[in-house]
VMD Tcl script that draws the C-alpha trace (Angstrom):
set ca {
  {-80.37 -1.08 -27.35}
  {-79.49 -1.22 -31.02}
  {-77.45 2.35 -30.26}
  {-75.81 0.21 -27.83}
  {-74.57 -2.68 -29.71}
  {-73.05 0.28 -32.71}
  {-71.07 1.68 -30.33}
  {-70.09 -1.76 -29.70}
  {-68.83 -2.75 -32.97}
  {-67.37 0.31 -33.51}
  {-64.39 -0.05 -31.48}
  {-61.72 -3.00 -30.66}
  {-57.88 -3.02 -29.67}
  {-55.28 -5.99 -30.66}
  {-52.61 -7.39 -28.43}
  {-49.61 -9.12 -28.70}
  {-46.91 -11.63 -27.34}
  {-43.97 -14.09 -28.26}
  {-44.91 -15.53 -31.65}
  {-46.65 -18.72 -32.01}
  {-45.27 -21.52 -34.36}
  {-47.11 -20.66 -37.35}
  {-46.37 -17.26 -37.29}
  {-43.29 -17.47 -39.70}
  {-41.56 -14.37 -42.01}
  {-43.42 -16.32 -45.08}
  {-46.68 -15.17 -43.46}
  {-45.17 -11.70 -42.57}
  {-44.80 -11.62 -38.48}
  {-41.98 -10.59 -37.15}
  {-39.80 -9.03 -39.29}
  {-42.54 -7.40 -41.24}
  {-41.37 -7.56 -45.20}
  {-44.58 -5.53 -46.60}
  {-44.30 -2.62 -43.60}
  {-40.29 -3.00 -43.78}
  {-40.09 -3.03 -39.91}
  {-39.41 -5.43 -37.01}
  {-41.92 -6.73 -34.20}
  {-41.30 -7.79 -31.23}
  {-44.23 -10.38 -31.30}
  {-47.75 -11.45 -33.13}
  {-51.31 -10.94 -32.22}
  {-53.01 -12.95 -29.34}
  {-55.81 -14.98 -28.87}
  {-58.08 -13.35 -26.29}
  {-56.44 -14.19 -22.95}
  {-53.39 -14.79 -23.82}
  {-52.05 -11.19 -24.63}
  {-48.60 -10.09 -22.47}
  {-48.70 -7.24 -19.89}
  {-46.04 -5.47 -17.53}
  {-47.04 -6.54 -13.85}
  {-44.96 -3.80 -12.46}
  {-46.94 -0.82 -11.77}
  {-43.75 1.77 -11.66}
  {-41.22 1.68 -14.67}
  {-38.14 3.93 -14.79}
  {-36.87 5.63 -18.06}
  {-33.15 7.21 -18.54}
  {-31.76 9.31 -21.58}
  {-27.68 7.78 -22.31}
  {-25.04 10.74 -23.50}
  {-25.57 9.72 -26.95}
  {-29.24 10.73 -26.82}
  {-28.90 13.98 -24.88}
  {-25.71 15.27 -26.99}
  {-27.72 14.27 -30.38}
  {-31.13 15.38 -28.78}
  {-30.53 17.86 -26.01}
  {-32.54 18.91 -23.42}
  {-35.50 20.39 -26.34}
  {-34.89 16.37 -26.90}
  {-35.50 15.54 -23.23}
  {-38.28 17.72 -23.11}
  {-40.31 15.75 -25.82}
  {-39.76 12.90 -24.51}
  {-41.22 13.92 -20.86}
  {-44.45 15.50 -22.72}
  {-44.79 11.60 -23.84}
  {-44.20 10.27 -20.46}
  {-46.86 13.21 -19.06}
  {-49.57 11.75 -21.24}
  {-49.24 8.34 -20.44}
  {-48.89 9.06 -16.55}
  {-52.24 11.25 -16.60}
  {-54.17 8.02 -18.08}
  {-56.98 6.58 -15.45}
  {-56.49 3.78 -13.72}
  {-57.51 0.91 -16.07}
  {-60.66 0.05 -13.52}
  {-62.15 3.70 -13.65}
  {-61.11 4.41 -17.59}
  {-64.21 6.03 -19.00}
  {-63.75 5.17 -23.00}
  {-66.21 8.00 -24.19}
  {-63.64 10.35 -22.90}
  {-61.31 9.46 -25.63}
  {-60.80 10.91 -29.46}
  {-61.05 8.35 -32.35}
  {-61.01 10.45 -35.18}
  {-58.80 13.54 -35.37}
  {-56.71 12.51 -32.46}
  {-53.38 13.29 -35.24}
  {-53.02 17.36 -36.01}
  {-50.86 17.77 -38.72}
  {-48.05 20.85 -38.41}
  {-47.67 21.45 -42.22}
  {-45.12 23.14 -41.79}
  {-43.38 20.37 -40.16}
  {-44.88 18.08 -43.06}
  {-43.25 20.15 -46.36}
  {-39.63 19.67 -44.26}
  {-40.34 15.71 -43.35}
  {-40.61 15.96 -39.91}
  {-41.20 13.31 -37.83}
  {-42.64 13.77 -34.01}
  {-40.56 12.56 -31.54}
  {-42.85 12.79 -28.68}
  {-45.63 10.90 -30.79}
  {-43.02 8.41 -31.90}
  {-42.79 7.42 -28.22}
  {-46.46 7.19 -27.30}
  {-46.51 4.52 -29.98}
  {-43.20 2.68 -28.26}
  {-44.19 2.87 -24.91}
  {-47.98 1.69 -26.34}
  {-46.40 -1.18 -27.78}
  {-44.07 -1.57 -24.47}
  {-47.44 -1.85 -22.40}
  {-49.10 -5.27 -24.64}
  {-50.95 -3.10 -28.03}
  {-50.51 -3.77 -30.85}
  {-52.23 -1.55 -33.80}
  {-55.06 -2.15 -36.70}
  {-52.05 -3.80 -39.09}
  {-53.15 -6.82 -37.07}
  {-56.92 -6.70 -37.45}
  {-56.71 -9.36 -39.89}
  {-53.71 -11.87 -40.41}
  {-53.13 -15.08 -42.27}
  {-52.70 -18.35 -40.69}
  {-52.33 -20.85 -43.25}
  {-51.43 -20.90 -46.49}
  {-51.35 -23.63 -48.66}
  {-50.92 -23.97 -52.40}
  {-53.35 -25.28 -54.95}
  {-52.84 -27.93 -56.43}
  {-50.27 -28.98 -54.03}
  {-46.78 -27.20 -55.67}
  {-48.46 -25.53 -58.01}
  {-48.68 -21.90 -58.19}
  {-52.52 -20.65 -56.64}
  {-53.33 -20.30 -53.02}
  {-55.31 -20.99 -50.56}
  {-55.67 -18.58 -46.67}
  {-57.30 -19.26 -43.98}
  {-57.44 -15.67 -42.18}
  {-57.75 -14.98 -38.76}
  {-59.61 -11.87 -36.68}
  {-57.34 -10.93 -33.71}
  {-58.90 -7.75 -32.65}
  {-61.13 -7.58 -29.44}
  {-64.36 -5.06 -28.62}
  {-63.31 -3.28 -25.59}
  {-67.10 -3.56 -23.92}
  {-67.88 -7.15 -25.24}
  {-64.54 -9.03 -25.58}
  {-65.90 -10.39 -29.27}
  {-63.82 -10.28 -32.20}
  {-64.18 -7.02 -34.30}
  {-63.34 -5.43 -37.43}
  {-63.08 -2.26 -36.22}
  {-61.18 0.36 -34.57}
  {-62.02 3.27 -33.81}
  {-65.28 3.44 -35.54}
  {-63.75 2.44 -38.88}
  {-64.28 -0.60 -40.45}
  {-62.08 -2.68 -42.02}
  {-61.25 -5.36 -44.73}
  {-58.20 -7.00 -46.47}
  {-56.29 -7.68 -49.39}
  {-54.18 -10.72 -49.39}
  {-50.72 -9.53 -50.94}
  {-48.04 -11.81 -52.20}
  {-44.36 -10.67 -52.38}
  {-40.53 -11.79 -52.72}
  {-37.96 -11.64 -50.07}
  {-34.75 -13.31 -50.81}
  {-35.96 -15.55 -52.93}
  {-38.92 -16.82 -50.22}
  {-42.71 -15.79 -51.13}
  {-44.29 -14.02 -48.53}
  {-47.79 -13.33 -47.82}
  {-50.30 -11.08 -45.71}
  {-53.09 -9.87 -45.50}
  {-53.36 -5.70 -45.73}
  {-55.53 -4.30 -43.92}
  {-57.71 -0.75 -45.61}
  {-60.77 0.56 -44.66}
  {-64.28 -0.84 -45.79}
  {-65.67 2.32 -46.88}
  {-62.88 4.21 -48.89}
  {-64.61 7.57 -49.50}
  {-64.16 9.54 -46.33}
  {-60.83 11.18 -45.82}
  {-60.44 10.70 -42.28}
  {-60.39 6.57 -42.81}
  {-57.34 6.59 -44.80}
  {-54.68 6.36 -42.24}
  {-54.66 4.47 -39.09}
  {-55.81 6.06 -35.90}
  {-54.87 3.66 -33.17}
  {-51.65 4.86 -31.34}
  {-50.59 1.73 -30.79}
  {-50.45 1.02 -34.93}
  {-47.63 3.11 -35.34}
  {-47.70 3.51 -38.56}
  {-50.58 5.91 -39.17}
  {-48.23 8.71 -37.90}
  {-47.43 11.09 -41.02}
  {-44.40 13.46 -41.96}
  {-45.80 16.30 -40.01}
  {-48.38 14.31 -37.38}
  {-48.49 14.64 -34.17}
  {-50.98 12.92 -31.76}
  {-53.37 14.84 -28.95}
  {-53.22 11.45 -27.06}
  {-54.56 8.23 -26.97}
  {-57.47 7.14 -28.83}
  {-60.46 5.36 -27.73}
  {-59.09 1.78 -28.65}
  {-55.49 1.85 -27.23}
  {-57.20 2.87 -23.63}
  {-59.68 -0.07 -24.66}
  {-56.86 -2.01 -25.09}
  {-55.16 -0.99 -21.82}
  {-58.53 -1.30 -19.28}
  {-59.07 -5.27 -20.65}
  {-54.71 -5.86 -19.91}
  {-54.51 -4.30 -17.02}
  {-57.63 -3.93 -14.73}
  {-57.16 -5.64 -11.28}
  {-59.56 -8.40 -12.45}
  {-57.42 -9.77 -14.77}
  {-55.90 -12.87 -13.71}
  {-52.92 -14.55 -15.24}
  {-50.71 -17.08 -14.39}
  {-47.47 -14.71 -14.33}
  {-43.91 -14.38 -13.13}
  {-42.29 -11.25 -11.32}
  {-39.01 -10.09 -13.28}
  {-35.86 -11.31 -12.08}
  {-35.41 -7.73 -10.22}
  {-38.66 -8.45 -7.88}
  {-38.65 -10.08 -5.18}
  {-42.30 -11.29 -3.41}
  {-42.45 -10.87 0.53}
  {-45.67 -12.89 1.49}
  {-49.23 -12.14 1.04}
  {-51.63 -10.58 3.26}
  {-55.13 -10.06 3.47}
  {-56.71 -8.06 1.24}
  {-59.21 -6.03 3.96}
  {-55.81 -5.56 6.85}
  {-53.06 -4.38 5.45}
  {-51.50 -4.19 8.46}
  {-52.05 -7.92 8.90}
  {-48.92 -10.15 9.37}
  {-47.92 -11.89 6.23}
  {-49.14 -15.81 5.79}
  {-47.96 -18.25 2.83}
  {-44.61 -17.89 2.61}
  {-41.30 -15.52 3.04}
  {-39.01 -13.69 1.01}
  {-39.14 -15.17 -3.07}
  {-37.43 -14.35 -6.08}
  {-38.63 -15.67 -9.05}
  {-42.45 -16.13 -7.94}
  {-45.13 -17.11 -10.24}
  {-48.53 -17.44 -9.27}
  {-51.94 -16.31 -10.30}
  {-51.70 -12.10 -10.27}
  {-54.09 -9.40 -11.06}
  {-53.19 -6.06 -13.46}
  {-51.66 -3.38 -11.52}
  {-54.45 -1.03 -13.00}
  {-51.82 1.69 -13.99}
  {-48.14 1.98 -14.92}
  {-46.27 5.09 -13.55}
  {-43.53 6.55 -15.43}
  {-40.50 7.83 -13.19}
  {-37.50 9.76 -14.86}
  {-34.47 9.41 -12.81}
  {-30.92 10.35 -13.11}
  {-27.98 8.10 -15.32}
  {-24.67 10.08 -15.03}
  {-24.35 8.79 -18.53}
  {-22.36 12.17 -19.58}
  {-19.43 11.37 -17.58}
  {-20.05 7.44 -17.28}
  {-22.68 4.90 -16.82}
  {-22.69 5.19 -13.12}
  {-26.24 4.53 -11.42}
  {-27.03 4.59 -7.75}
  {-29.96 1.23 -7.28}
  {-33.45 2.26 -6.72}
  {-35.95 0.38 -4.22}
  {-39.53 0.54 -4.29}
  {-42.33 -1.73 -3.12}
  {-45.76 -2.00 -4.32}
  {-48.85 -4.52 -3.81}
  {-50.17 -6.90 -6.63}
  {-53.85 -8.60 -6.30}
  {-52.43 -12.29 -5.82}
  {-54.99 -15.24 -6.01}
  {-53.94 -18.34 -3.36}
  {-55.93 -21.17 -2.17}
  {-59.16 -19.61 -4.27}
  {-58.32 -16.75 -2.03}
  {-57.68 -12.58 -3.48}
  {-54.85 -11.50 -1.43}
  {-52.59 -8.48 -1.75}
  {-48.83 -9.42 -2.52}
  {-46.34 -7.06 -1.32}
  {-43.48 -7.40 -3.96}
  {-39.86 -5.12 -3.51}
  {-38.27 -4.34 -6.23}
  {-34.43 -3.33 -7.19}
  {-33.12 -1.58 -10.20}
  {-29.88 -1.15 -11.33}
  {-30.53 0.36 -14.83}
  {-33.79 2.91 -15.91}
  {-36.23 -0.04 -16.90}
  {-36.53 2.27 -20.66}
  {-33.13 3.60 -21.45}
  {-33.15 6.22 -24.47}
  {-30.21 6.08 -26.63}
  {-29.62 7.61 -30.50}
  {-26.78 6.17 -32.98}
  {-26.78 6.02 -36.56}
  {-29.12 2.69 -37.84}
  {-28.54 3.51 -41.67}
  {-26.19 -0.02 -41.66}
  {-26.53 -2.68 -43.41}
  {-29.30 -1.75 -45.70}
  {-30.69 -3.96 -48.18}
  {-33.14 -3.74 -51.08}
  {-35.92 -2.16 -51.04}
  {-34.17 1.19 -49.03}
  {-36.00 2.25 -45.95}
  {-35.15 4.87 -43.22}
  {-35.18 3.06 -39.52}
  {-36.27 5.38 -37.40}
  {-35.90 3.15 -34.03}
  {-34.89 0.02 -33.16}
  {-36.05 -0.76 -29.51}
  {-36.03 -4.27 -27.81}
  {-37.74 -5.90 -24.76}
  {-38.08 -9.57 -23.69}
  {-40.23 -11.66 -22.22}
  {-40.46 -13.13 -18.60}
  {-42.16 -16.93 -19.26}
  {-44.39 -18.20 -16.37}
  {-43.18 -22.06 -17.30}
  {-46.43 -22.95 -18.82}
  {-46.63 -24.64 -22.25}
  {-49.83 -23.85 -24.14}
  {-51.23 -26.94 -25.62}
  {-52.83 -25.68 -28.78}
  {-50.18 -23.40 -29.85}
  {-46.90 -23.90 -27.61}
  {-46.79 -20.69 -26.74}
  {-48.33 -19.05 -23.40}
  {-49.42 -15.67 -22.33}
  {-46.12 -14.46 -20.95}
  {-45.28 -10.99 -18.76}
  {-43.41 -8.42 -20.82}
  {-40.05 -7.07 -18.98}
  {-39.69 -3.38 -18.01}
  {-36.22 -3.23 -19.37}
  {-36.10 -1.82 -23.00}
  {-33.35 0.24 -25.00}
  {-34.90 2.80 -27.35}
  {-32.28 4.00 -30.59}
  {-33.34 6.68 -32.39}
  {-31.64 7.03 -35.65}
  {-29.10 9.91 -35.84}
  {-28.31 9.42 -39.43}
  {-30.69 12.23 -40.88}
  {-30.23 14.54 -42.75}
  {-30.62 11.44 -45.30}
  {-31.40 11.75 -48.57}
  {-32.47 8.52 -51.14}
  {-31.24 8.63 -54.90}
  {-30.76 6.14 -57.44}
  {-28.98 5.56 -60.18}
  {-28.64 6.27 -63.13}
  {-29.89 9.75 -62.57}
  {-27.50 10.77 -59.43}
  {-26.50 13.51 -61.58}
  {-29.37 14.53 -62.06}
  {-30.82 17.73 -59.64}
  {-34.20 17.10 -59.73}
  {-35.58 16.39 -56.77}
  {-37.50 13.42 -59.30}
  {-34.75 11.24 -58.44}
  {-33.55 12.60 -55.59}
  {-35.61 13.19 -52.71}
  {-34.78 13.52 -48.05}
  {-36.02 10.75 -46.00}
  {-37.32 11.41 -41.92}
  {-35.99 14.39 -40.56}
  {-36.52 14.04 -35.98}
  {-38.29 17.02 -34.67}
  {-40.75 18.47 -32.29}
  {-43.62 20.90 -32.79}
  {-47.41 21.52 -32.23}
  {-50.68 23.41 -33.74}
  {-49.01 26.59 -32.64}
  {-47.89 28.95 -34.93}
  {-43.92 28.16 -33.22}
  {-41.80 27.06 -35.70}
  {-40.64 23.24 -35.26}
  {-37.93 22.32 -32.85}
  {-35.31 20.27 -35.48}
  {-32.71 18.12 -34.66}
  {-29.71 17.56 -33.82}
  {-29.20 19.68 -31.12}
  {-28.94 23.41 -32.90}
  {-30.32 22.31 -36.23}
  {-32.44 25.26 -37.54}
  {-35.30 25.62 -39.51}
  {-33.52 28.10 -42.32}
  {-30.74 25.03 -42.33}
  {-32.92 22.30 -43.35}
  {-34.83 24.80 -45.44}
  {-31.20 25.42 -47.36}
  {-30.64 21.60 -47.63}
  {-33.54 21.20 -49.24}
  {-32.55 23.26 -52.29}
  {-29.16 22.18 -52.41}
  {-28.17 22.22 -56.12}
  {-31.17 23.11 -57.53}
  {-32.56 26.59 -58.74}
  {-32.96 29.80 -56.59}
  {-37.05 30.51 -56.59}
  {-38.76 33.64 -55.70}
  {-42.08 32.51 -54.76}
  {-45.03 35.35 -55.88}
  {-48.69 35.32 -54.05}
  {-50.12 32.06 -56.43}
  {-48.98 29.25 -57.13}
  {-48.04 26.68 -59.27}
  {-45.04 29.51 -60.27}
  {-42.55 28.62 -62.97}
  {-38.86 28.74 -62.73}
  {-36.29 28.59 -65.32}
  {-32.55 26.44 -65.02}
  {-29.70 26.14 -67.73}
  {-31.29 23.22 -69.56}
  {-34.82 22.49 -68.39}
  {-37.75 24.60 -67.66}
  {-40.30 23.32 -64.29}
  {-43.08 23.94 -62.55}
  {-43.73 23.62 -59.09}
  {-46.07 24.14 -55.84}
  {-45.91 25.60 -52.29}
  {-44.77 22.20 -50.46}
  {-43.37 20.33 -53.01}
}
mol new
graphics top color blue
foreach p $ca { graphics top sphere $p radius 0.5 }
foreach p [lrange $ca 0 end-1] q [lrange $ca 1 end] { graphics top cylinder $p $q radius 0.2 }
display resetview
C-alpha cells in the first residue's frame, strides 16, 4: 500500500486554457518575460482544463515550409505525427508503459553544431495543441502584494496547478522528480514582473536537471531528441480525454450535430433534435485524436478540395449517455505548417524564436463565477512558423571586431537526426554538415585537432586553448 501511494506522488501533468483575470504579464503568464516565449493560455484548476472534442485533425505543409524544409522536412514532421497516432486510446492507456527519465537521447554531434530537433519540436506543439501544459507550471504565483503597501518587499501567495494522474490531487511532481520554487523578480519595460521558477528538490542527480515532460517544451536541448512521450503527458492526456469526461462544450464552427441515438443501437433512428450547427451540450472525450496528412496544392496555389468525415461523441441528454453523430467539413488542414523568417522586431534581451504557432478557443457561453473564465474547447485550426532565419549568429558590441567566438557565438540551427551513427539531416533544404561545420570557423584560426585534447592553437595576436565541442 505505501508502494502504492509513491508511485502516486511521483507523477502529475498540468493543463491549460484562456487565462483567468489575475493571470497578468506582471505575474509572468502569457507572454512569458523570464522563459522569453509566448503562451497561448495559463494553468487550470482541476476540471476546468481545455480539450479538442474532435477525434480526427488534419495537418498540411504550405510552399514556404516544403521549399525551406523539403521532403527530409516532411519526413520529420510525419515521424511526429506517427508517435502521437500510435498512442492508446485514453480509456486503455497503461501509464507504466511509459519512460520518465531518459525519454531525451542526446545526438552530440547534433549538440556541438546547435541543432535543434524538428520532429521533437512538434511533439511538444501538438502536446500543447491537445490541453498540456509542462512542469514550468507546477508552481505559479497568484497574488502579489507589496509590504508595506508601496513600499518595496513582497508578499505571494503561490498556487499548485499540477494533477496526479491516478488520484486527481495536487502534486509536486512529474515524472518522479520533485520539485520546488524560487520566486524571481525582474524588469520589463519599466513594469516589475514576478514568478515563481520552478527546479528540482533534490539537486544532486544529473538526470533532474532539465525537464522531462514533453509537454514543457523547454527541457529539449541543442542536440535532444525525444523517444516519445513520457509517463505524465499520457497522464495528462487519459484524465482530458477519456470518454468519462464530461464537459459542458461546443462543436467548432465546422461541425455540425445530426441527432443523438442510443448508445446500445446504433442503427436506431435519431431522437432529440435534427441537423445543428453550433451545438453545445454536455460531451464526453473522444478517447483519441487521429492525425491525417492530406494534400494543399500550396506549390502552385492555395487550392484545397473540402474534406467530410463523421464521427460519434458520448453526449449526455435528459441524465441520459447517448452517442452524437456529428459531420464535419474542412476547408483548410486543421494544423497548417508554414516557415518564414521571425528574427523581426527583436527587443532586449535577444532571443532566437524558433516558432510562433496560434490556436483559439471555441467558448461554450458559460461564465465561471469564481474566476470569469470557463473550461473552453480548444479549435483544431492552428498555423505552425518555423523560423527560417538561421544560420543566426548573436554578437555584441563593442567587441564585433573581435573573432573570438567569446563575443560572438550561432544561435538554433533546425535539423533532424537520431542515436544512429547517420550524420544529422540540416536545414534548409541542401544544407550540409561540412557547411555548417565551415560557418562555424568563419574568421577564426585553422586547427588541426591531434588524439587529446584541450590542444593549443596559435593566431597573429593572441594565443588559446580549446576543447573537442567547444
Amino acid at each position: 500500500m505505501l508502494g502504492v501511494v509513491a508511485l502516486q506522488q511521483a507523477s502529475a501533468f498540468s493543463i491549460f486554457g484562456p487565462l483567468e483575470a489575475f493571470q497578468t504579464p506582471t505575474l509572468d503568464y502569457g507572454n512569458r518575460y523570464y522563459y522569453h516565449d509566448g503562451e497561448l493560455g495559463g494553468p487550470k484548476n482541476f476540471g476546468e482544463g481545455s480539450r479538442l472534442n474532435v477525434p480526427i485533425v488534419t495537418y498540411g505543409y504550405d510552399s514556404t515550409f516544403l521549399e525551406y524544409f523539403g521532403t527530409k522536412g516532411v519526413a520529420a514532421i510525419d515521424g511526429a505525427i506517427a508517435i502521437m497516432n500510435r498512442l492508446p486510446v485514453a480509456s486503455q492507456a497503461n501509464l507504466s508503459g511509459f519512460l520518465t527519465q531518459g525519454n531525451e537521447v542526446v545526438n552530440y554531434t547534433a549538440g556541438a553544431l546547435n541543432l535543434a530537433d524538428l520532429k521533437s519540436t512538434v511533439m511538444t506543439i501538438l502536446l500543447e495543441h491537445m490541453g498540456l501544459i509542462g512542469e514550468t507550471h507546477i508552481w505559479d504565483l497568484h497574488d502579489r502584494v507589496s509590504v508595506p503597501p508601496g513600499g518595496c518587499l513582497f508578499e505571494y501567495s503561490v498556487i499548485n496547478r499540477n494533477y496526479d494522474p491516478v488520484t486527481y490531487n495536487p502534486s509536486a511532481y512529474v515524472n518522479g522528480v520533485q520539485y520546488t520554487y524560487s520566486i524571481w523578480e525582474g524588469c520589463s519595460n519599466g513594469v516589475q514582473v514576478a514568478d515563481a521558477i520552478e527546479q528540482p528538490a533534490d539537486q544532486t542527480s544529473p538526470a533532474q536537471y532539465a525537464f522531462t515532460a514533453v509537454a514543457s517544451g523547454y527541457g529539449l536541448q541543442y542536440g535532444g531528441f525525444y523517444l516519445g512521450i513520457t509517463r505524465d503527458d499520457m497522464g495528462g492526456l487519459k484524465y482530458l480525454y477519456r470518454h468519462n469526461n464530461y464537459a459542458y462544450e461546443s462543436l467548432d464552427s465546422n461541425s455540425i450535430a445530426l441527432g443523438s441515438i442510443s448508445a446500445y443501437s446504433p442503427v436506431n433512428p435519431f431522437g432529440g433534435f435534427g441537423a445543428t450547427n453550433g451545438f453545445q451540450g454536455i460531451l464526453g472525450g473522444v478517447e483519441k485524436i487521429t492525425y491525417v496528412k492530406v494534400a494543399y496544392d500550396s506549390l502552385i496555389g492555395t487550392a484545397f478540395t473540402p474534406k467530410r468525415y463523421s464521427y460519434t461523441i458520448p453526449f449526455v441528454t435528459n441524465n441520459t449517455l447517448k452517442s452524437l453523430r456529428v459531420t464535419r467539413t474542412i476547408i483548410r488542414p486543421d494544423i497548417l505548417f508554414t516557415a518564414g523568417d521571425l528574427d523581426t522586431n527583436q527587443v532586449f534581451p535577444l532571443t532566437p524564436t524558433a516558432y510562433v504557432r496560434g490556436f483559439g478557443y471555441i467558448s461554450n457561453g458559460i461564465v465561471s463565477a469564481n474566476n470569469g473564465v470557463s473550461s473552453s474547447v480548444i479549435s483544431p485550426i492552428e498555423t505552425v512558423t518555423f523560423n527560417t532565419v538561421n544560420n543566426l549568429y548573436y554578437n555584441e558590441s563593442p567587441y564585433f571586431m573581435d573573432q573570438t567566438q567569446f563575443y560572438r557565438f550561432p544561435v538554433f540551427n533546425w535539423g533532424s537526426f537520431d542515436g544512429s551513427t547517420n550524420a544529422p539531416v540540416l536545414y534548409p533544404n541542401g544544407s550540409s554538415i561540412a557547411s555548417l561545420e565551415g560557418q562555424l570557423l568563419q574568421g577564426g584560426p585553422s586547427i588541426t585537432l591531434g588524439l587529446y585534447n584541450p590542444v593549443s592553437f596559435t593566431t597573429n595576436t593572441t594565443t588559446t586553448t580549446g576543447t573537442i565541442g567547444q
